[in-house]
C-alpha positions in Angstrom: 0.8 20.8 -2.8 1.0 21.5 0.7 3.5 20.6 3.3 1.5 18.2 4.5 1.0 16.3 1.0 3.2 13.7 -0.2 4.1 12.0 -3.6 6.0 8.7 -3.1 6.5 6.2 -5.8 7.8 2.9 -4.7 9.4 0.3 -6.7 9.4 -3.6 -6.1 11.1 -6.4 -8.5 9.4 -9.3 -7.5 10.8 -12.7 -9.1 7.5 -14.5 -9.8 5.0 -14.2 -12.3 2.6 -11.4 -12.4 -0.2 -13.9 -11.7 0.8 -14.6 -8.4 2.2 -11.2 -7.7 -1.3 -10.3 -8.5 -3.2 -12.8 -6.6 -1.5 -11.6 -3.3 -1.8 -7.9 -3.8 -5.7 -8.2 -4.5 -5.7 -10.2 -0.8 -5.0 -7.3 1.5 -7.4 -9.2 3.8 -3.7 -11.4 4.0 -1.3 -8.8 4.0 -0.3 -8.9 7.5 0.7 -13.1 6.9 3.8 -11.2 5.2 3.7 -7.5 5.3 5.0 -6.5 8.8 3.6 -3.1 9.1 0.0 -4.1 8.4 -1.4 -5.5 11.6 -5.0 -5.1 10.3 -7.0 -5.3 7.0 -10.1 -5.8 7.6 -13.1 -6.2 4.6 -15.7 -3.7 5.2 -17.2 -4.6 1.9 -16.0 -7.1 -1.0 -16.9 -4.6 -3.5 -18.1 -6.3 -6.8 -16.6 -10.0 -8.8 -13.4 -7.3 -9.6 -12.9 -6.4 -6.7 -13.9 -2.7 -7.6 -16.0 -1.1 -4.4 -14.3 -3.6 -1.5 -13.9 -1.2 1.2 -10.5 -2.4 3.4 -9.7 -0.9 6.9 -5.7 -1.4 7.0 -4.1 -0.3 11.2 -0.3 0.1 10.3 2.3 0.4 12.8 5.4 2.0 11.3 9.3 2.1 11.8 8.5 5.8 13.3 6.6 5.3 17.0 3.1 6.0 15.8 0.4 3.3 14.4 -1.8 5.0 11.7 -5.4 3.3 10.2 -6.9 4.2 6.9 -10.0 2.9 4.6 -8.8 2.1 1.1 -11.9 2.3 -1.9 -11.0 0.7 -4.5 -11.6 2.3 -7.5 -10.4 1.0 -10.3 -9.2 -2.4 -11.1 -7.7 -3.7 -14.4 -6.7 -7.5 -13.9 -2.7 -8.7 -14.0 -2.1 -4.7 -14.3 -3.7 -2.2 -11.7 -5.5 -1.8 -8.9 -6.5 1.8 -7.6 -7.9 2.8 -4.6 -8.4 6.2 -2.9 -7.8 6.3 1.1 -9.4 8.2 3.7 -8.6 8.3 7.5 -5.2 9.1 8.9 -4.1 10.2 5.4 -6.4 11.4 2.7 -5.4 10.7 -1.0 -5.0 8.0 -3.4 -2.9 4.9 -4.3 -1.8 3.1 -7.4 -0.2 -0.5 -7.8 0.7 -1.3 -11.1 2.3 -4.6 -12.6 4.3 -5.3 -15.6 6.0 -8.1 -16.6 9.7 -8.2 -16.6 13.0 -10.9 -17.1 12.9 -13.1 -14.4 9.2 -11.6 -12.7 7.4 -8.9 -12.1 8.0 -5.1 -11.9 5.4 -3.6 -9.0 5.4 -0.1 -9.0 3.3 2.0 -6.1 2.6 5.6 -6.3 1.1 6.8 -3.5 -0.5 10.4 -3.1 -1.8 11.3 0.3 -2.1 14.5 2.6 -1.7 13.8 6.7 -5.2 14.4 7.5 -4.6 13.8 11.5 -4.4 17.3 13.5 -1.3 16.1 15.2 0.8 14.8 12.4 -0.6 17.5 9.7 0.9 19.9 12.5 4.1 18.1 12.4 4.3 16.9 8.8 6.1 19.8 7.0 8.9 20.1 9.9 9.4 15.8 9.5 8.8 15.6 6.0 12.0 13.8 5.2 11.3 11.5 8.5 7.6 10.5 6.9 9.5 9.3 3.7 12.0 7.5 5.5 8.8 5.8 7.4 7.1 4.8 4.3 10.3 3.6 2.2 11.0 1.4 5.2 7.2 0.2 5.5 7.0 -0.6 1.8 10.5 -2.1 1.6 9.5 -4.5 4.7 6.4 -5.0 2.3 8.7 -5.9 -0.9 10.7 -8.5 1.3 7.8 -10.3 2.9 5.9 -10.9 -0.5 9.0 -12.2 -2.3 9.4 -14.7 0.9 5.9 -15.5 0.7 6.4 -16.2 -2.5 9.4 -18.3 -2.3 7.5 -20.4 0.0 5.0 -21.3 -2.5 
């Protein structure tokens, strides 16, 4: 792994059923309704009935001053428990959301394995490594609260 690869693993208790956990996740066409960083998601391509092949282009702007955009491929999809995608544009690597079932909802987990792949932040990326997490922990947790007030709101 280089310095300018990074392994984050998010976790989100969501109280609601995986079904509608799951319904918003695979509509990141609606993300930024309720996911503050994503100010863009646009569908490139649908992919198959699954969902498997939809092509998203996501712009985020982060709690760090820089906006980023990547394309997300999704790869894999197993309904009510994963969806799998690998990105390409401002960082290169691949992403994982899996559901499970818990007391009260759902346990959304996130693992998220990416290299900077733009000249200026790779340069920077091993000197702000601890700043990059910081960004995405707060972009994910901004993520976690706006899905369970969606939810809430029905």
């Amino acid at each position: 792994m280089s310095r300018a690869d990074f392994h984050l693993l998010t976790t989100w208790d969501v109280p609601a059923p995986p079904e509608r956990v799951w319904a918003e996740l695979m509509r990141p066409q609606d993300w930024p309704a309720w996911w503050p960083a994503v100010t863009r998601a646009d569908v490139i391509d649908p992919g198959d009935a699954a969902g498997v092949g939809s092509r998203i282009r996501f712009a985020w702007k982060t709690a760090l001053p820089y906006r980023f955009a990547f394309e997300i491929l999704t790869t894999r999809v197993e309904p009510l428990a994963l969806i799998a995608g690998r990105a390409s544009g401002t960082l290169d690597g691949t992403g994982c959301w899996r559901l499970a079932a818990i007391r009260g909802g759902t346990r959304v987990t996130y693992d998220w394995t990416v290299t900077v792949a733009a000249p200026g932040l790779r340069l920077v990326a091993p000197l702000a490594r601890r700043a990059f997490a910081w960004n995405h922990d707060v972009v994910m947790r901004q993520g976690h609260q706006g899905l369970v007030a969606r939810l809430r709101r029905g």
